[in-house]
Backbone as XML, in Angstrom:
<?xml version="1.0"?>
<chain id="A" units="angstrom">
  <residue number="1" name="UNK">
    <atom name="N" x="-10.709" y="17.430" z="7.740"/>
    <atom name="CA" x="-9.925" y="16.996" z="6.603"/>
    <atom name="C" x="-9.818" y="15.469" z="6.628"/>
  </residue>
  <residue number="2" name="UNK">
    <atom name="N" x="-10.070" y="14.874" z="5.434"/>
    <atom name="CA" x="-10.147" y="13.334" z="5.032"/>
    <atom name="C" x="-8.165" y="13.363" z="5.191"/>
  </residue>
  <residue number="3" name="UNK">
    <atom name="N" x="-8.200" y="11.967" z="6.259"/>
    <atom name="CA" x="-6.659" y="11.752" z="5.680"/>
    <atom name="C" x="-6.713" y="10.127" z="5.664"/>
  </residue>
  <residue number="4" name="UNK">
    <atom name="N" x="-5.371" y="9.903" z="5.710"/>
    <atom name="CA" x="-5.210" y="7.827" z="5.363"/>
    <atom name="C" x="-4.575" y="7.764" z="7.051"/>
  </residue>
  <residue number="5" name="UNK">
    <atom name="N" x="-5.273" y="6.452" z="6.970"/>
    <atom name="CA" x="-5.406" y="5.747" z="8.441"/>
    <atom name="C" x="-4.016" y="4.938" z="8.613"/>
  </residue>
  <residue number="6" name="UNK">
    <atom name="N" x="-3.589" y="4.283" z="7.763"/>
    <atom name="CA" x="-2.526" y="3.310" z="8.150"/>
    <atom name="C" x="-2.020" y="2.660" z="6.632"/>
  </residue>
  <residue number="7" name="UNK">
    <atom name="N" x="-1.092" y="2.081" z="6.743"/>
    <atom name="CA" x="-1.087" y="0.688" z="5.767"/>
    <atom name="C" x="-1.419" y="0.180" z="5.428"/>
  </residue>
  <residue number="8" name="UNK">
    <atom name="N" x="-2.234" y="-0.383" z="4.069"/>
    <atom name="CA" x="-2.540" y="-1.716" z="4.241"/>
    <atom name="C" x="-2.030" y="-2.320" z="3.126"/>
  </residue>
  <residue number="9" name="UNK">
    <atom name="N" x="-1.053" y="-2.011" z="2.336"/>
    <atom name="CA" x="0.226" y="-3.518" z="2.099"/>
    <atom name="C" x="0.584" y="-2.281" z="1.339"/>
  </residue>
  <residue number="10" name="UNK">
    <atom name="N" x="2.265" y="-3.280" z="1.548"/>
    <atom name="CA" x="3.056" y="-2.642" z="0.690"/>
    <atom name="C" x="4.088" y="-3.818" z="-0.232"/>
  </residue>
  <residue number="11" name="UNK">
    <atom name="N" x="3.923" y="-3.518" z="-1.573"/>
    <atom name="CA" x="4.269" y="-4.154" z="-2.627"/>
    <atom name="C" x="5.220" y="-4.013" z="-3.508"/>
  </residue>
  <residue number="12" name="UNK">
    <atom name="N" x="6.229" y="-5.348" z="-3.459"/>
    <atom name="CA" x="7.451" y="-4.912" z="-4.292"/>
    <atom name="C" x="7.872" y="-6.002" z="-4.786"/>
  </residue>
  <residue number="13" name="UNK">
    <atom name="N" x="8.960" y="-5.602" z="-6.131"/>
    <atom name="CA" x="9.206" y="-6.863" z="-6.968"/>
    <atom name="C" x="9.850" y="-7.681" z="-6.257"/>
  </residue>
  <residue number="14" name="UNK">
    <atom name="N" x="10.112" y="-8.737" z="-6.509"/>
    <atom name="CA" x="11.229" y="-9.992" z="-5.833"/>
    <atom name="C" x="11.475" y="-10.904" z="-7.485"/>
  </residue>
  <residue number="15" name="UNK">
    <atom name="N" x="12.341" y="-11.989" z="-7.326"/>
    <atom name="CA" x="13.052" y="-12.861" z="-8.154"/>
    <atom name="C" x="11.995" y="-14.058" z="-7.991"/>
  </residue>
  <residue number="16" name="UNK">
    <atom name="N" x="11.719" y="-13.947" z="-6.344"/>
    <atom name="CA" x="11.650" y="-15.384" z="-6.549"/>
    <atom name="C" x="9.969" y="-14.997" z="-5.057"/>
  </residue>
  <residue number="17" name="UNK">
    <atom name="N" x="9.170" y="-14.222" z="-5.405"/>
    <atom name="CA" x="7.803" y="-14.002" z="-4.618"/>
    <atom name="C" x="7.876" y="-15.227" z="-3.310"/>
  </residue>
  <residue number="18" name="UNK">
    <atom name="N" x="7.391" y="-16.340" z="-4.226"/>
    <atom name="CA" x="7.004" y="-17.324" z="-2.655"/>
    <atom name="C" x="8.033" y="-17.635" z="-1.927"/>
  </residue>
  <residue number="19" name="UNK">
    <atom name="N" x="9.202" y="-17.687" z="-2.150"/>
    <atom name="CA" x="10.646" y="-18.044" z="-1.401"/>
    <atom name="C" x="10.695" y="-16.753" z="-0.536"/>
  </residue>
  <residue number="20" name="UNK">
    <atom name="N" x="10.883" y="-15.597" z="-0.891"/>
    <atom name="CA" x="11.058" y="-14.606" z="-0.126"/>
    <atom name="C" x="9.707" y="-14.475" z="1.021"/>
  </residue>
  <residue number="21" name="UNK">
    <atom name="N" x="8.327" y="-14.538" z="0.224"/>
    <atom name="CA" x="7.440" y="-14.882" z="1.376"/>
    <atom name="C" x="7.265" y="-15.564" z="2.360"/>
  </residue>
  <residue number="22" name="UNK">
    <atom name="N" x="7.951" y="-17.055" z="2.176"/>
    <atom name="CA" x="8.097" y="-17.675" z="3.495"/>
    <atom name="C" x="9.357" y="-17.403" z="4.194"/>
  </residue>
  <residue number="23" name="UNK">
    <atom name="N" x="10.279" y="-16.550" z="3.453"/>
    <atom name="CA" x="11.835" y="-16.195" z="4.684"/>
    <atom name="C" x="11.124" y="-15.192" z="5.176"/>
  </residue>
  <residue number="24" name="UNK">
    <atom name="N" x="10.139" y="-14.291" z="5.014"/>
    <atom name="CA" x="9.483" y="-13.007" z="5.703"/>
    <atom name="C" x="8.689" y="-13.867" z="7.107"/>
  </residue>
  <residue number="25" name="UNK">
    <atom name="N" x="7.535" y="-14.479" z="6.651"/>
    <atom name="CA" x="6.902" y="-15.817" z="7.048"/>
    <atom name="C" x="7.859" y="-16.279" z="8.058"/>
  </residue>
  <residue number="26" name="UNK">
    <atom name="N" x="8.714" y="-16.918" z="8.038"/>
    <atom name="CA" x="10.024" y="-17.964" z="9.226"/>
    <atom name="C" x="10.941" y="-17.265" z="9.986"/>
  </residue>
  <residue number="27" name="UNK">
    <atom name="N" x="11.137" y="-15.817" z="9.256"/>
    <atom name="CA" x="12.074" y="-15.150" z="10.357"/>
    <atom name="C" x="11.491" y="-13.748" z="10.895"/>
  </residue>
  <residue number="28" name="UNK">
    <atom name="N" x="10.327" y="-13.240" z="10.217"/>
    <atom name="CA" x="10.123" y="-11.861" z="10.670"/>
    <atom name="C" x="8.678" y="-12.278" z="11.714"/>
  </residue>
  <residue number="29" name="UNK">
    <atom name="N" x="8.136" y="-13.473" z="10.901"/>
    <atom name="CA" x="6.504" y="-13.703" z="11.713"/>
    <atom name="C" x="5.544" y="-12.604" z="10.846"/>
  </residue>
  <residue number="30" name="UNK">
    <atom name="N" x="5.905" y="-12.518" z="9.483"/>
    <atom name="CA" x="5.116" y="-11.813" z="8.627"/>
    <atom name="C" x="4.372" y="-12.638" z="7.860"/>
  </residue>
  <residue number="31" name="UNK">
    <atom name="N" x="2.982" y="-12.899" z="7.984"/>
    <atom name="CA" x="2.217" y="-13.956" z="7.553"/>
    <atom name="C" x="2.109" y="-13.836" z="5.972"/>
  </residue>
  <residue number="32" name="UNK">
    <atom name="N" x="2.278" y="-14.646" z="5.271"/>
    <atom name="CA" x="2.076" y="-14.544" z="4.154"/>
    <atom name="C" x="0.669" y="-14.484" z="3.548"/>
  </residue>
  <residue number="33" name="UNK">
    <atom name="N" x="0.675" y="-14.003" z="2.033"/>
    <atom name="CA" x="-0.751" y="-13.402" z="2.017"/>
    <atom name="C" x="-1.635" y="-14.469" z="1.605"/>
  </residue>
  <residue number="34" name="UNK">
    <atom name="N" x="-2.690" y="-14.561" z="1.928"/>
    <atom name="CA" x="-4.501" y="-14.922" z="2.235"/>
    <atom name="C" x="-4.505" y="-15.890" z="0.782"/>
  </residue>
  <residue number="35" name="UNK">
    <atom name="N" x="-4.983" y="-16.856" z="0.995"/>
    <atom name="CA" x="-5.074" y="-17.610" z="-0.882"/>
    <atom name="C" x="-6.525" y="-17.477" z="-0.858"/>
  </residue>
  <residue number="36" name="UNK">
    <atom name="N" x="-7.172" y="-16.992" z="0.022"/>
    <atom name="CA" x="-8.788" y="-16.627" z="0.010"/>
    <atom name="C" x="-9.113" y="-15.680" z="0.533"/>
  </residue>
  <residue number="37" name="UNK">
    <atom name="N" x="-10.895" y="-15.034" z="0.567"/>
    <atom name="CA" x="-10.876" y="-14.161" z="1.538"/>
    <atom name="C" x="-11.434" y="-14.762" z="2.926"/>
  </residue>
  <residue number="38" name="UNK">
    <atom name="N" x="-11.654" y="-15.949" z="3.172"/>
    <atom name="CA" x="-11.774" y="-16.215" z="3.969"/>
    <atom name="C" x="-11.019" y="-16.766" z="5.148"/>
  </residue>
  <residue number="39" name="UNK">
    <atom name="N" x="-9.447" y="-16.641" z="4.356"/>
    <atom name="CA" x="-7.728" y="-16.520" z="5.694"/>
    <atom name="C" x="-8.040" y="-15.357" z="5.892"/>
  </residue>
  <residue number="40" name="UNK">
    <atom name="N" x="-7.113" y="-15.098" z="7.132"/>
    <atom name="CA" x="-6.650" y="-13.547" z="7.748"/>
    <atom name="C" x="-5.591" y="-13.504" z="7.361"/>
  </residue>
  <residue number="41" name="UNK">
    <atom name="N" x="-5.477" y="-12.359" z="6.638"/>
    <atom name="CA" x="-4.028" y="-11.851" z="6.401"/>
    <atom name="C" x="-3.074" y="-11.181" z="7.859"/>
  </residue>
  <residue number="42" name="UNK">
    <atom name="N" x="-1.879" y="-10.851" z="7.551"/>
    <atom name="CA" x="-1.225" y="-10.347" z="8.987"/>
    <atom name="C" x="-1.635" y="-9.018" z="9.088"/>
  </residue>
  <residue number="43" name="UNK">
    <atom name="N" x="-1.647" y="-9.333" z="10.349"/>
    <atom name="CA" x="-2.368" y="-7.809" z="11.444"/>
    <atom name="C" x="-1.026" y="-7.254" z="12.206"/>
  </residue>
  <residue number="44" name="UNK">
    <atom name="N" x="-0.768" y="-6.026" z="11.759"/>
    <atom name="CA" x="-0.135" y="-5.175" z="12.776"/>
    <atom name="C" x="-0.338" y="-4.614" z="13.509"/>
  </residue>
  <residue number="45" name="UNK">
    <atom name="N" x="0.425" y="-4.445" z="14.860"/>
    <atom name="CA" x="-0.080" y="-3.473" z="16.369"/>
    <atom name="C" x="-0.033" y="-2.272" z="16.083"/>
  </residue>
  <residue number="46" name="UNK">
    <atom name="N" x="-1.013" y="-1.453" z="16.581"/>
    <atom name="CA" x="-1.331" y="-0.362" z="16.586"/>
    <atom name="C" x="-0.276" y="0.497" z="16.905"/>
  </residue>
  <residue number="47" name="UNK">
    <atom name="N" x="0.576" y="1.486" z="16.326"/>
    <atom name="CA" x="1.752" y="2.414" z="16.987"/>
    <atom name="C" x="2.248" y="2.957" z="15.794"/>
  </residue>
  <residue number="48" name="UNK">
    <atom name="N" x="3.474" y="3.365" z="16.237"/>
    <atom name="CA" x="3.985" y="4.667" z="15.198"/>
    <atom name="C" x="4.662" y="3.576" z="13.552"/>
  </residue>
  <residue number="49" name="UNK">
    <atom name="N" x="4.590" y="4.546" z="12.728"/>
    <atom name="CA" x="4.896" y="4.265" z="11.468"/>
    <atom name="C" x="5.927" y="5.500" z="10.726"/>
  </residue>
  <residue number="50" name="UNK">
    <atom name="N" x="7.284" y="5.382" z="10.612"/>
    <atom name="CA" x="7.483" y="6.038" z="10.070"/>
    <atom name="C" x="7.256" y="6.263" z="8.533"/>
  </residue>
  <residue number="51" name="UNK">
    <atom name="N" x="7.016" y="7.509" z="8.153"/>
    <atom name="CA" x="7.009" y="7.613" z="6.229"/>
    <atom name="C" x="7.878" y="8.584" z="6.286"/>
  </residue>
  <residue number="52" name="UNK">
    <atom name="N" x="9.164" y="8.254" z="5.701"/>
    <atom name="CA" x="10.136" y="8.856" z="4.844"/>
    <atom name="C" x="10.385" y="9.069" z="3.761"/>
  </residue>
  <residue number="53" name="UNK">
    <atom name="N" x="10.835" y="9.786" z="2.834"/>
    <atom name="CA" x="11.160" y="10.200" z="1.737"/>
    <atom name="C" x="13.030" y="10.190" z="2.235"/>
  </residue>
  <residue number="54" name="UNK">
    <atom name="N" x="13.113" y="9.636" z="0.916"/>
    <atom name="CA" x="14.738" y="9.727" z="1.086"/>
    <atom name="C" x="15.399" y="10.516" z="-0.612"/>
  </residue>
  <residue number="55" name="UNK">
    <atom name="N" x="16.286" y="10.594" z="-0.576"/>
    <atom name="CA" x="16.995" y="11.630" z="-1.483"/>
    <atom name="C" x="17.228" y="10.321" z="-2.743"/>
  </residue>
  <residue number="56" name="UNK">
    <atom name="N" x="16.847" y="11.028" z="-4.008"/>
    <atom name="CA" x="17.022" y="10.055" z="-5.081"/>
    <atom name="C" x="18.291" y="9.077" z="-5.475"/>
  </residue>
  <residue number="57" name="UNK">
    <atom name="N" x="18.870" y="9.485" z="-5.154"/>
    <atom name="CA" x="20.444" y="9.045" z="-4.582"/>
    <atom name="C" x="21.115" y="8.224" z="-3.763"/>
  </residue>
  <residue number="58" name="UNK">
    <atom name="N" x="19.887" y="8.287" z="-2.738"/>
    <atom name="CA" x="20.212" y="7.023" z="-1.860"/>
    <atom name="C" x="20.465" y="5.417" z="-1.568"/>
  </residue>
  <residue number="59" name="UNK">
    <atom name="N" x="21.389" y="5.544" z="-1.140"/>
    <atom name="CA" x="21.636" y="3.641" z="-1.743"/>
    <atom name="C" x="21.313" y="2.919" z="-0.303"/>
  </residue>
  <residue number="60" name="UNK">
    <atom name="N" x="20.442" y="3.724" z="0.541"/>
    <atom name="CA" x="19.833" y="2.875" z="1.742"/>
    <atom name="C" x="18.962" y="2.153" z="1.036"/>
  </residue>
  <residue number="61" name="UNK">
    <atom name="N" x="18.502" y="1.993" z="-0.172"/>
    <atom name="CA" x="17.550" y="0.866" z="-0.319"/>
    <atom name="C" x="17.676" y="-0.029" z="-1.232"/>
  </residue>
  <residue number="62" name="UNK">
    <atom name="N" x="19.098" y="-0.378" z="-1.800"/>
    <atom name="CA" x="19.888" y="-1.163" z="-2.420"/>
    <atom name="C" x="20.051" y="-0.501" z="-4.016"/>
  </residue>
  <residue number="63" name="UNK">
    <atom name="N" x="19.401" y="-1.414" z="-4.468"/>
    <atom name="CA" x="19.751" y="-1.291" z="-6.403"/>
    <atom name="C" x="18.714" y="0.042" z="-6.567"/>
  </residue>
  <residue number="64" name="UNK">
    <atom name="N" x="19.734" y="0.799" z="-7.184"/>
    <atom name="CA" x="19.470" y="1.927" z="-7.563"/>
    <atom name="C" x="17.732" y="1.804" z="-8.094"/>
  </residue>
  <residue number="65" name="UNK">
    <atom name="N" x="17.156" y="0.713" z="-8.756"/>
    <atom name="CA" x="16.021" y="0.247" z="-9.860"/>
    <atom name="C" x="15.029" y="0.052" z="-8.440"/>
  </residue>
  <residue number="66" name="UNK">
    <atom name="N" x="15.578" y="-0.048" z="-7.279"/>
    <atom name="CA" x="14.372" y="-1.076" z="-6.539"/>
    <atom name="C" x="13.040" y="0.040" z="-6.541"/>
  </residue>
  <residue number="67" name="UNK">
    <atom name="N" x="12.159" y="-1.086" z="-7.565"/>
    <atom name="CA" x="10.470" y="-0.010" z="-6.817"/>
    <atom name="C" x="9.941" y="-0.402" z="-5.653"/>
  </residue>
  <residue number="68" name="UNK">
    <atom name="N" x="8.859" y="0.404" z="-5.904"/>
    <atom name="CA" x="7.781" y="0.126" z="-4.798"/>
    <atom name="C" x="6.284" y="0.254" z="-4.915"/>
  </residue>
  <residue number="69" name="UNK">
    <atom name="N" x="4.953" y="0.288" z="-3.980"/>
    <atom name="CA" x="4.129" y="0.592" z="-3.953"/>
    <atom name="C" x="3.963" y="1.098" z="-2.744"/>
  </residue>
  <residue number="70" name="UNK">
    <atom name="N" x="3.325" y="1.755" z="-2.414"/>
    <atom name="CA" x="2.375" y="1.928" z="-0.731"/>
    <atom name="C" x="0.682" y="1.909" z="-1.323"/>
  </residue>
  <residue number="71" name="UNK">
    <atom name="N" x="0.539" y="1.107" z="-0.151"/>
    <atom name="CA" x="-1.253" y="1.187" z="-0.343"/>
    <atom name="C" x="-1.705" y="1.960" z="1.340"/>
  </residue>
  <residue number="72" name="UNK">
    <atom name="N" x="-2.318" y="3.032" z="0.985"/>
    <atom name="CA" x="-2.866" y="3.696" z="2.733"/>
    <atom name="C" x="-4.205" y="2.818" z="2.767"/>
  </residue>
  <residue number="73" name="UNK">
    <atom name="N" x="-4.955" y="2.593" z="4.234"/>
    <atom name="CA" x="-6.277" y="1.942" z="4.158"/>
    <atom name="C" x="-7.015" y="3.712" z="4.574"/>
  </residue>
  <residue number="74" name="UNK">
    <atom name="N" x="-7.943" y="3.733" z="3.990"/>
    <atom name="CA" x="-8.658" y="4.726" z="4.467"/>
    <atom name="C" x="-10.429" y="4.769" z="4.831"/>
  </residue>
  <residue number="75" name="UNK">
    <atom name="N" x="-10.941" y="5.646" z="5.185"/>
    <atom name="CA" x="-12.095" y="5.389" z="5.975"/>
    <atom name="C" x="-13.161" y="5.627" z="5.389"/>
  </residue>
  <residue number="76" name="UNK">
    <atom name="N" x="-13.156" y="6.603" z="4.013"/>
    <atom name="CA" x="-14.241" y="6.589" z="3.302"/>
    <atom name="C" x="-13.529" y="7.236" z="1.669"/>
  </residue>
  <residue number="77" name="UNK">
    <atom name="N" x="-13.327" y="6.324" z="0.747"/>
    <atom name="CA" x="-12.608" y="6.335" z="0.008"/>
    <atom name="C" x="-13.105" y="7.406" z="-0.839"/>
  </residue>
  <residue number="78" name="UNK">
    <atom name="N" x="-14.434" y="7.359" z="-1.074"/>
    <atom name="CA" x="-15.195" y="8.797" z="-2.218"/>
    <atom name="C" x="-14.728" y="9.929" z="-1.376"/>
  </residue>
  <residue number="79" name="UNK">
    <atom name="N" x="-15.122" y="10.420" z="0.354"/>
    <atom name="CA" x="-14.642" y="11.337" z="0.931"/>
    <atom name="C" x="-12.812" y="11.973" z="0.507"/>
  </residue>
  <residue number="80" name="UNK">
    <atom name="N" x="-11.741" y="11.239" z="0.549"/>
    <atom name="CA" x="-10.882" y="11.245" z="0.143"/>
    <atom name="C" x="-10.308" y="11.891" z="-1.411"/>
  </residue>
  <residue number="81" name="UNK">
    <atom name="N" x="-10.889" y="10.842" z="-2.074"/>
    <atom name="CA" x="-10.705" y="11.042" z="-3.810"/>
    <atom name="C" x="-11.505" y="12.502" z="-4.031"/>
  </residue>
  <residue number="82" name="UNK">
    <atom name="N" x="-12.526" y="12.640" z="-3.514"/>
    <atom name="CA" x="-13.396" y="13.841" z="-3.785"/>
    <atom name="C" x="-12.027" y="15.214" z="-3.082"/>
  </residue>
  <residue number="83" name="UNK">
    <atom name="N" x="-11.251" y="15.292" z="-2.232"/>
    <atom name="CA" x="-10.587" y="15.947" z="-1.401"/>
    <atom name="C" x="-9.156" y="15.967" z="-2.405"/>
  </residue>
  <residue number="84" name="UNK">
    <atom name="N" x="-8.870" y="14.971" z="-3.116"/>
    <atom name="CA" x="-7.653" y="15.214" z="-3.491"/>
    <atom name="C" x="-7.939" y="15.553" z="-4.947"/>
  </residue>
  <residue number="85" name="UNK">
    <atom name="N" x="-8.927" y="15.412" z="-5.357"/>
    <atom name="CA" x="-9.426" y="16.119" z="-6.893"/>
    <atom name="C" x="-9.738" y="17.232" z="-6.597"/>
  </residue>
  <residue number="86" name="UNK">
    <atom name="N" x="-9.898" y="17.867" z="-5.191"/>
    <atom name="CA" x="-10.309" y="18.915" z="-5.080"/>
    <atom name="C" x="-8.844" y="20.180" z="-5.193"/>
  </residue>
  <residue number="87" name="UNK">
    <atom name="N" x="-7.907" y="19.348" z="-4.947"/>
    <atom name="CA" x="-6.405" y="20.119" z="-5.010"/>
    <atom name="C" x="-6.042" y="19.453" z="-6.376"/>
  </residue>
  <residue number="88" name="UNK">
    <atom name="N" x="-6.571" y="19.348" z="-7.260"/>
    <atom name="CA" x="-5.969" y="19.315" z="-8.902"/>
    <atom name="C" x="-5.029" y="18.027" z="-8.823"/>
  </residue>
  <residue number="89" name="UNK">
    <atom name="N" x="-5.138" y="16.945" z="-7.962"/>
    <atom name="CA" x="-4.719" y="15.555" z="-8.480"/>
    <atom name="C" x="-5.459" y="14.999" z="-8.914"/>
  </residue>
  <residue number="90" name="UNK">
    <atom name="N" x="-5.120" y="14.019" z="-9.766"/>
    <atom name="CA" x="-5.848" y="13.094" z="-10.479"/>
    <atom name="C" x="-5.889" y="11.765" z="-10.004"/>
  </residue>
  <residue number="91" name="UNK">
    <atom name="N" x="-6.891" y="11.149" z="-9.542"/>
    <atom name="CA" x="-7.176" y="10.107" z="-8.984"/>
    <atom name="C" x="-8.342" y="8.964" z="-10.302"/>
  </residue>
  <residue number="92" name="UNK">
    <atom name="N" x="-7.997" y="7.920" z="-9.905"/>
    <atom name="CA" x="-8.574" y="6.957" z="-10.557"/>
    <atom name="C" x="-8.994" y="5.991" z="-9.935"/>
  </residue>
  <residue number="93" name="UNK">
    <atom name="N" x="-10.637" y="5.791" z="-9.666"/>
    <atom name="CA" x="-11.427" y="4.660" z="-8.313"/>
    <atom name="C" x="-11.418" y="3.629" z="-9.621"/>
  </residue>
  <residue number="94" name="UNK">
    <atom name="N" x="-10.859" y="2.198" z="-8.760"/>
    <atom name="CA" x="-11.185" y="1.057" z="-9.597"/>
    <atom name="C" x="-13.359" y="1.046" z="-9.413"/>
  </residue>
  <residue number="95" name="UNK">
    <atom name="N" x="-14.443" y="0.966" z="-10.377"/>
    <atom name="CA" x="-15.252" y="0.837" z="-10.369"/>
    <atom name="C" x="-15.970" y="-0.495" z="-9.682"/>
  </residue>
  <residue number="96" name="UNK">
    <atom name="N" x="-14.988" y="-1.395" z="-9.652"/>
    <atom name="CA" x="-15.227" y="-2.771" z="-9.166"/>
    <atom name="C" x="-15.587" y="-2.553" z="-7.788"/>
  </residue>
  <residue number="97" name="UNK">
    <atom name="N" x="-16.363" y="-3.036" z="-6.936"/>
    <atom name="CA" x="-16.226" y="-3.481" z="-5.079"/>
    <atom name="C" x="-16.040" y="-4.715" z="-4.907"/>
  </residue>
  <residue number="98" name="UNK">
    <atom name="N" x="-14.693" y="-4.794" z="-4.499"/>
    <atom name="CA" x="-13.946" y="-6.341" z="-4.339"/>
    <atom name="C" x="-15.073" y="-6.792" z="-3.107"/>
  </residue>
  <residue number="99" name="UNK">
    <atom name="N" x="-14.414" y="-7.986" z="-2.597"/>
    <atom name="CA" x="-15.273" y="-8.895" z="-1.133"/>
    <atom name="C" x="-14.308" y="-7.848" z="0.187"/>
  </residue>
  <residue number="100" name="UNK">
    <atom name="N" x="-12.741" y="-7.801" z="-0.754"/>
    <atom name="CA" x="-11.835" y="-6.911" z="0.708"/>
    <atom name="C" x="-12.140" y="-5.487" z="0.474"/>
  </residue>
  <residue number="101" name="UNK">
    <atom name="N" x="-13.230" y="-4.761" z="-0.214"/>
    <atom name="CA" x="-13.539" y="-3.281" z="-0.096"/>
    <atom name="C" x="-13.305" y="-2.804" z="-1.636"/>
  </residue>
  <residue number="102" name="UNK">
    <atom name="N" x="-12.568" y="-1.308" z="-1.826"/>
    <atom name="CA" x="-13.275" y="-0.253" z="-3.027"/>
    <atom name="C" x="-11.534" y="0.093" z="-3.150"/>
  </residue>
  <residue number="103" name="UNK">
    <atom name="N" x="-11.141" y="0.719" z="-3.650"/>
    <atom name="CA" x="-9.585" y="0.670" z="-4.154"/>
    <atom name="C" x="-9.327" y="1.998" z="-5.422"/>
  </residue>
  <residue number="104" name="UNK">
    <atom name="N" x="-8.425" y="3.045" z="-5.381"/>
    <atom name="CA" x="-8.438" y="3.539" z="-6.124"/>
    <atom name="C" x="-6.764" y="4.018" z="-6.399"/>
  </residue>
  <residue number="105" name="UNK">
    <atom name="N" x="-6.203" y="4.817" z="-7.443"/>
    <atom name="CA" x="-4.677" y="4.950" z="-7.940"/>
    <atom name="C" x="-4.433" y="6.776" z="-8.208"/>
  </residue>
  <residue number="106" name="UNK">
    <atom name="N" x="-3.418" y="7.105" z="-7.659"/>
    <atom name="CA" x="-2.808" y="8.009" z="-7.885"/>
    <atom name="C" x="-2.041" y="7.690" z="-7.517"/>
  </residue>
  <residue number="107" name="UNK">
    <atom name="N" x="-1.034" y="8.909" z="-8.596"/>
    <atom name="CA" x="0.635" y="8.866" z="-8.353"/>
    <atom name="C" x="1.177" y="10.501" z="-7.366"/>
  </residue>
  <residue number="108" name="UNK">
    <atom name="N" x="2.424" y="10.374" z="-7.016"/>
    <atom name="CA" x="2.902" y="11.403" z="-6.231"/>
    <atom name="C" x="3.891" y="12.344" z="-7.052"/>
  </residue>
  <residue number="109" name="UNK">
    <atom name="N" x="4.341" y="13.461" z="-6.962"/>
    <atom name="CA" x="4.845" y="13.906" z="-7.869"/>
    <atom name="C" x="5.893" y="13.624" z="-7.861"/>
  </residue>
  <residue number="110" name="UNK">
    <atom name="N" x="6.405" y="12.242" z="-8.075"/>
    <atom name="CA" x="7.442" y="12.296" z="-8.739"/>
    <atom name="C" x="6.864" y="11.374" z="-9.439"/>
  </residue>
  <residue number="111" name="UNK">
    <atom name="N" x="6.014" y="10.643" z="-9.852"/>
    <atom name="CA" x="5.303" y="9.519" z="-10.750"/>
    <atom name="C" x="5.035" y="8.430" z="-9.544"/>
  </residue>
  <residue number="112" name="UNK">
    <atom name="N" x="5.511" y="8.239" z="-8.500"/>
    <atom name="CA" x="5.247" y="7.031" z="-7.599"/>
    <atom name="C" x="4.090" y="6.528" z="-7.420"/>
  </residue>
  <residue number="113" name="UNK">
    <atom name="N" x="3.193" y="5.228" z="-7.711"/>
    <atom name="CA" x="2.349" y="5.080" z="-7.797"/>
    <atom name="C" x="1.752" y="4.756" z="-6.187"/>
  </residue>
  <residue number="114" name="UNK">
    <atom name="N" x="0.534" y="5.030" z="-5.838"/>
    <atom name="CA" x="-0.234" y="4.790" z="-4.858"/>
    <atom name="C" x="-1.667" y="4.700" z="-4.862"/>
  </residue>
  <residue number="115" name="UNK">
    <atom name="N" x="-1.749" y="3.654" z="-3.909"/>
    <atom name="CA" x="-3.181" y="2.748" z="-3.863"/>
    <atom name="C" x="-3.557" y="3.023" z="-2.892"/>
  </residue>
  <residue number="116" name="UNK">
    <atom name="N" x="-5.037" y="3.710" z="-2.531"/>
    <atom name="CA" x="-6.040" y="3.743" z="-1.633"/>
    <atom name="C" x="-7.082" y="2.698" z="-1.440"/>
  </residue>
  <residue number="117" name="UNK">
    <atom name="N" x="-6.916" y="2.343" z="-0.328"/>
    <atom name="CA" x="-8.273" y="1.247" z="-0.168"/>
    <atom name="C" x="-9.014" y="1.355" z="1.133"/>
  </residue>
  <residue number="118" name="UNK">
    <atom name="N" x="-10.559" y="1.379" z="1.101"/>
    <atom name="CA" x="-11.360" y="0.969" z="1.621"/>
    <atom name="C" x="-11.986" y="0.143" z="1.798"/>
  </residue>
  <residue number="119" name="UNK">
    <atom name="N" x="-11.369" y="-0.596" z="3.300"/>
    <atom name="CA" x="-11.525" y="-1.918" z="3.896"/>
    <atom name="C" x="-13.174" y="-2.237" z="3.917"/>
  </residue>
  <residue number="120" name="UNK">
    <atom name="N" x="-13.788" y="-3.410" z="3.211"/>
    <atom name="CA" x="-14.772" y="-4.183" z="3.026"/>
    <atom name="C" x="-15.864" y="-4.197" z="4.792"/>
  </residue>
</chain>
């Protein structure tokens, strides 16, 4: 069975993007992202990750409105998409091949959007 390997970004609104990127940047040591492809973006150590689902209700994650994204990196992105069309989701491969890999969109059932990518 095709599954997703890890993270590879996760994306959310802010007020103010580059201000919050460098307080991530100055106090967490979360590198801010690549203005090319030829920076390295930040690399995380290999180990556990929790994924939770929390109850719609929950105010562990502030304003009731806050979205999100998750992007999984995965290992062979057609293997995958072919696997989850095969259980009646609907998936959508961007046609493009970026320089950082192949990228495609489905949502979860509750509408949550999610991005698959295969690293270049």
């Amino acid at each position: 069975m095709e599954k997703v390997v890890g993270i590879g970004g996760l994306f959310f609104r802010s007020k103010d993007p580059k201000a919050l990127a460098v307080w991530y940047a100055e106090h967490l040591g979360v590198d801010e992202v690549p203005q090319s492809y030829e920076d390295d973006c930040w690399n995380q150590e290999a180990g556990a990750t929790v994924f939770a689902p929390f109850n719609q209700d929950t105010d562990y994650f502030g304003r009731p409105e806050q979205q999100w994204m998750v992007n999984f990196r995965v290992r062979d992105l057609d293997a995958m998409v072919e696997q989850l069309r095969g259980s009646g989701i609907e998936v959508s491969v961007d046609g493009e091949t970026y320089p950082n890999g192949r990228f495609a969109r489905l949502h979860d059932p509750e509408g949550n959007p999610i991005e698959l990518w295969e690293p270049a």
